[in-house]
C-alpha positions in Angstrom: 11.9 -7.0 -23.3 13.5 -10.1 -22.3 12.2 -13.4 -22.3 13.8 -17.1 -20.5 12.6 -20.4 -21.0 12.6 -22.5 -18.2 12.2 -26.3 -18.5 8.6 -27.2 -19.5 9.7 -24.8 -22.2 7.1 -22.0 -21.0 8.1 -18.3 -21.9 9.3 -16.4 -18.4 8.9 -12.7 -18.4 12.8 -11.0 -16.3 11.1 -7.5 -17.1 8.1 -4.7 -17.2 7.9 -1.2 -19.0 6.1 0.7 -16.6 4.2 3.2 -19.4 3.6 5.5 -16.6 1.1 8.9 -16.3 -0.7 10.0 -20.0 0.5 13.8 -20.0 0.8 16.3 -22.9 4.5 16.1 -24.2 4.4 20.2 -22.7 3.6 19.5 -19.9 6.2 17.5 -18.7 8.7 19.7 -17.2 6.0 21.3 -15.2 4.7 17.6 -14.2 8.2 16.7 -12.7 8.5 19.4 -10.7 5.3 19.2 -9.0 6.0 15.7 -8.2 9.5 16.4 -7.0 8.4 19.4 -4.4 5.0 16.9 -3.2 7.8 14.0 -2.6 10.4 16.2 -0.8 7.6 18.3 0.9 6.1 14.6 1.7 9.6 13.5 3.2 10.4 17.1 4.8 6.7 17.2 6.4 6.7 13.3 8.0 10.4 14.0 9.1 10.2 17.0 10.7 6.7 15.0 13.1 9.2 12.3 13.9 11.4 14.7 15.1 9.1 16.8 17.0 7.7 13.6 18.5 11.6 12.1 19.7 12.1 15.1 21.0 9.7 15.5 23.4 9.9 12.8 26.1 6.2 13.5 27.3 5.1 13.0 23.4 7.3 9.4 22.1 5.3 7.7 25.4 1.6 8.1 24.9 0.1 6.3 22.5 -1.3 9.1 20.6 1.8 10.1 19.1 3.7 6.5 19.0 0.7 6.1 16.3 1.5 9.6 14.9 4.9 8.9 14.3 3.9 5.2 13.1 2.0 6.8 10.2 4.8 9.5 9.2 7.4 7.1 9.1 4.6 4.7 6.8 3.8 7.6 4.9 7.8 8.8 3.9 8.1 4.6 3.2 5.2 4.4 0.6 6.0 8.0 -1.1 9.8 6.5 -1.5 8.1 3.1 -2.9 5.9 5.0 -5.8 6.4 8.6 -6.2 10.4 8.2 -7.4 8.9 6.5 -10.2 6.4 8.7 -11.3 8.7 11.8 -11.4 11.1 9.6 -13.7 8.2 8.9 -16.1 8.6 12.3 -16.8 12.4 12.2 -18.0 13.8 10.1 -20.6 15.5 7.6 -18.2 14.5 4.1 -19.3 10.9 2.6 -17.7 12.1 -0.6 -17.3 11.5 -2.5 -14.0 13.4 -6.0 -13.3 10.9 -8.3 -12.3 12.2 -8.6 -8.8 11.7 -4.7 -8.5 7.9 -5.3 -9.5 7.5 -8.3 -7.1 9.5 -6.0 -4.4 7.2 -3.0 -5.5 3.8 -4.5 -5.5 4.5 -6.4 -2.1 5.5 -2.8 -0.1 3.0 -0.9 -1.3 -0.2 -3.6 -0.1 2.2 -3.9 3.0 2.6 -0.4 3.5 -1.1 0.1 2.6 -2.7 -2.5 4.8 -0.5 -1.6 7.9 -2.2 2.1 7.2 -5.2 0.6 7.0 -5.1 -1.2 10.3 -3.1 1.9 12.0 -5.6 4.3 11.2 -7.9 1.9 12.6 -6.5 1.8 15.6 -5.6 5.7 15.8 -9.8 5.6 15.9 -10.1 3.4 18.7 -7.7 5.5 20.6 -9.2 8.2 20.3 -12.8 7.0 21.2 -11.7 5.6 24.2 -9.6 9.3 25.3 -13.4 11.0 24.3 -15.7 8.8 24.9 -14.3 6.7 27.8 -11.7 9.0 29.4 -11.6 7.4 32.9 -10.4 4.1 31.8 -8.1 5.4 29.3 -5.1 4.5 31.1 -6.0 1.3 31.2 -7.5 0.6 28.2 -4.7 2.3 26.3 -1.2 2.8 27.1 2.3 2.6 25.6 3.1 -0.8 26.1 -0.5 -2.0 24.8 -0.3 0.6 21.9 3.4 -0.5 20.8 1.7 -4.1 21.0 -0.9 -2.9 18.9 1.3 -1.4 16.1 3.6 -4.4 16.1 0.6 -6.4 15.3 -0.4 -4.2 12.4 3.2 -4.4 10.9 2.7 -8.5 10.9 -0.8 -8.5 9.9 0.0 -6.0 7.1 3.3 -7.9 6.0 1.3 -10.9 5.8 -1.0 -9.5 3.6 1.4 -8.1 1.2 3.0 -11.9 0.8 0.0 -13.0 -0.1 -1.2 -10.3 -2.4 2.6 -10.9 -4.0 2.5 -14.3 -4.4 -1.1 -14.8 -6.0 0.0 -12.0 -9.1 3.4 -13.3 -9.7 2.2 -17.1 -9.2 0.2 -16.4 -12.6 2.5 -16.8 -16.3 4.0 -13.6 -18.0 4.9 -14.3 -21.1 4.6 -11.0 -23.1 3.8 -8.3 -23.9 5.6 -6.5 -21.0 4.1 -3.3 -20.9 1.9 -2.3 -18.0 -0.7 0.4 -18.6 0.1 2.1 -15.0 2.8 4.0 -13.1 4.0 1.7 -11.0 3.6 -2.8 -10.8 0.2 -3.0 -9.3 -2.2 -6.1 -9.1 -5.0 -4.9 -11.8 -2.3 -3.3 -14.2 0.1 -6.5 -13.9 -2.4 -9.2 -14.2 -3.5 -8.0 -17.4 -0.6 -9.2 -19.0 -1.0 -12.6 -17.5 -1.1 -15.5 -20.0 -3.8 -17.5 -18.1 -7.5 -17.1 -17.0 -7.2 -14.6 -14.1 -10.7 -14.5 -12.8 -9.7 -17.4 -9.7 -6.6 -15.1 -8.5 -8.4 -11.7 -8.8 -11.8 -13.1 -6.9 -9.0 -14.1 -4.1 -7.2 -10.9 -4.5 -10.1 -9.0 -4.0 -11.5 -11.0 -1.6 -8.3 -9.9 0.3 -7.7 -6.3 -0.2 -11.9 -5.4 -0.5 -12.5 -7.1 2.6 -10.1 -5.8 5.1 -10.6 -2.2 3.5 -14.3 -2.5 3.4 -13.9 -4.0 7.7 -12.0 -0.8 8.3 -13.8 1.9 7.1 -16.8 0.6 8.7 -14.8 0.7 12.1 -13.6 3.7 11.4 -17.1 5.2 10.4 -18.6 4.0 13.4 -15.7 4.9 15.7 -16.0 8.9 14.8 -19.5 8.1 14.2 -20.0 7.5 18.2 -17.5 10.5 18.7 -18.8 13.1 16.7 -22.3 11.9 18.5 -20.9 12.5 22.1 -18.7 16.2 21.4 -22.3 17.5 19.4 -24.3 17.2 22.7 -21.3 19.1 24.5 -20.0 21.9 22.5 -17.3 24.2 23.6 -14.5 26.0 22.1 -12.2 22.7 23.1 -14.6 20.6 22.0 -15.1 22.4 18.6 -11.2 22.1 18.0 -11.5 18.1 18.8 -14.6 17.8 16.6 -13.0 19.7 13.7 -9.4 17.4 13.8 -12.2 14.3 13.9 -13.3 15.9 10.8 -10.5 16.0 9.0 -9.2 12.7 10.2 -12.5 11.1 8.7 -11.6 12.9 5.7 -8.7 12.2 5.0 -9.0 8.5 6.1 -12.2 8.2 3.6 -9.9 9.6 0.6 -7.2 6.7 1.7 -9.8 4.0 2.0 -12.2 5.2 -0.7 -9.1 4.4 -3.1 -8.4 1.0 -2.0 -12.4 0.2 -2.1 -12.7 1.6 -5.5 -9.8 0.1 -7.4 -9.9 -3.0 -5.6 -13.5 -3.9 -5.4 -13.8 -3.6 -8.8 -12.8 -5.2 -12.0 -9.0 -5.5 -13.3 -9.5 -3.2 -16.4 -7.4 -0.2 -15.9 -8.9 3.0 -16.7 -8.0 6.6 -16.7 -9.6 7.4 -13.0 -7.8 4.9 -11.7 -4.6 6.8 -12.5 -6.3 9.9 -10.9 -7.1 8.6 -8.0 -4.3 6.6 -7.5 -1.9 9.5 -7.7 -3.4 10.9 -5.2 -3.7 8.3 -2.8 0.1 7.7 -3.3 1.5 11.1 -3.7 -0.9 13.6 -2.4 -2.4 11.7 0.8 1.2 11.2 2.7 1.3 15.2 2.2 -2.2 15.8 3.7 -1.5 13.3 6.9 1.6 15.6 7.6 -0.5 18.8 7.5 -3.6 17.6 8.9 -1.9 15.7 11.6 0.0 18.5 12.6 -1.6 21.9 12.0 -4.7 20.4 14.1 -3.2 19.2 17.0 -1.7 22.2 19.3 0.9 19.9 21.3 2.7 18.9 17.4 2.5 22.9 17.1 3.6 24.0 20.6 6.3 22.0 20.1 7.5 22.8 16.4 7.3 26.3 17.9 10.2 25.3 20.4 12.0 23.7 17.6 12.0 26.5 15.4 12.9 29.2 18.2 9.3 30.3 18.4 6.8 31.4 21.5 5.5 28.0 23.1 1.5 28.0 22.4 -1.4 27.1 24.4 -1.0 23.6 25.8 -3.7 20.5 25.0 -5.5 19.6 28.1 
């Protein structure tokens, strides 16, 4: 651990120890490899949707799939960001983390977390207003207005990281250095503070619980409404769009679930909210790219043609 003075002689931390997952000392080898195929299964996955969607000049222009591709290419960023450092907390490579990593660290993940939270947001609206308002779709909903859309949720959730970032390392570290958690995130790292914290996390949580907590209630409502509408009108089409909606609610609750339950609460860290945090940050970015994909019979039809396959059944 290193330690600089600056001039009103207070004690400056230049670097963490990132402890990292509690595992049994035998289990390690096996641990590393199941993090290393989820992260290049995670990267493979979200790569291969970009592709598909590029690739296809009727796909990269409707807004459907410019959010589709939005969330694979947010996905392989927020793996990269986390899950590196988790598989080498199983090796005997050192744990430290400069301090600018940590600031670096803690700022994309709430940026790459917030900008989810907002994009999933507005993959809901879409699709209510496809299902539930199909006539003025085009209108509604198109390209130019989607691409609008996304750019906004890129600013909205870069702001938020800044601020997330500048509240926790605003506060004095001034030992010890190690943080109780895989990677530099605001309950772990504000532990170590040497100051009253209760101010900064009451504003951090104000933050991060309030625009999680604002999503998932749009989102609820959103699939709420179109789960409603396909029940009274069941067919084998509308069965297939009422089972993706499903699993889109699903997967969404598991993403926004973790940010309610470790933000909402108190700062103490605690063994679930290593569990859950892995698998918001390793295991969700894997489910997005199958659930995504396997439900939605265009991204199949046309992994088919990439892959030299027989072209399926078309989406109407």
């Amino acid at each position: 651990m290193e330690k600089v003075k600056n001039n009103s002689m207070e004690t400056k931390m230049t670097d963490f120890i990132l402890l990292g997952l509690s595992h049994p000392p035998n289990l390690r080898i096996f641990l590393f490899l199941i993090f290393l195929v989820i992260y290049i299964f995670t990267q493979l996955g979200n790569m291969l949707i970009l592709i598909t969607i590029w690739s296809d000049p009727q796909l990269h222009i409707r807004p459907m799939y410019i959010l589709l591709g939005v969330l694979s290419f947010l996905d392989m960023w927020l793996s990269t960001v986390i899950v590196p450092r988790i598989i080498i907390s199983f090796t005997p490579a050192s744990k430290v983390i400069q301090f600018g990593e940590c600031v670096a660290q803690l700022y994309s993940f709430h940026f790459l977390g917030s900008t989810q939270c907002f994009l999933y947001t507005l993959m809901a609206y879409d699709r209510y207003l496809a299902i539930c308002r199909p006539l003025h779709y085009p209108v509604l909903m198109n390209g130019h207005l989607c691409t609008m859309l996304v750019t906004g949720a890129w600013l909205a959730g870069s702001i938020h990281g800044a601020i997330q970032a500048t509240l926790t390392f605003r506060l004095p570290y001034c030992g010890p250095n190690q943080v109780d958690y895989f990677f530099c995130d605001i309950p772990a790292v504000t532990k170590l503070a040497c100051t009253d914290t209760r101010i900064i996390e009451i504003l951090i949580v104000s933050n991060s619980g309030l625009i999680s907590v604002v999503c998932f209630i749009l989102l609820v409502v959103s699939y709420a409404v179109i789960l409603v509408l396909l029940r009274k009108q069941i067919s084998s089409g509308r069965r297939k769009v009422l089972s993706t909606c499903a699993a889109n609610l699903t997967v969404i609750t598991f993403f926004l679930g973790h940010r309610i339950f470790i933000y909402s609460g108190s700062s103490t860290s605690l063994p679930e909210d290593k569990v859950v945090s892995v698998f918001f940050t390793a295991v969700t970015p894997l489910l997005n790219s199958i659930i995504y994909t396997l439900r939605n019979e265009n991204m199949k039809n046309d992994l088919n043609k990439l892959t030299g396959r027989k072209e399926g059944k078309e989406d109407k």
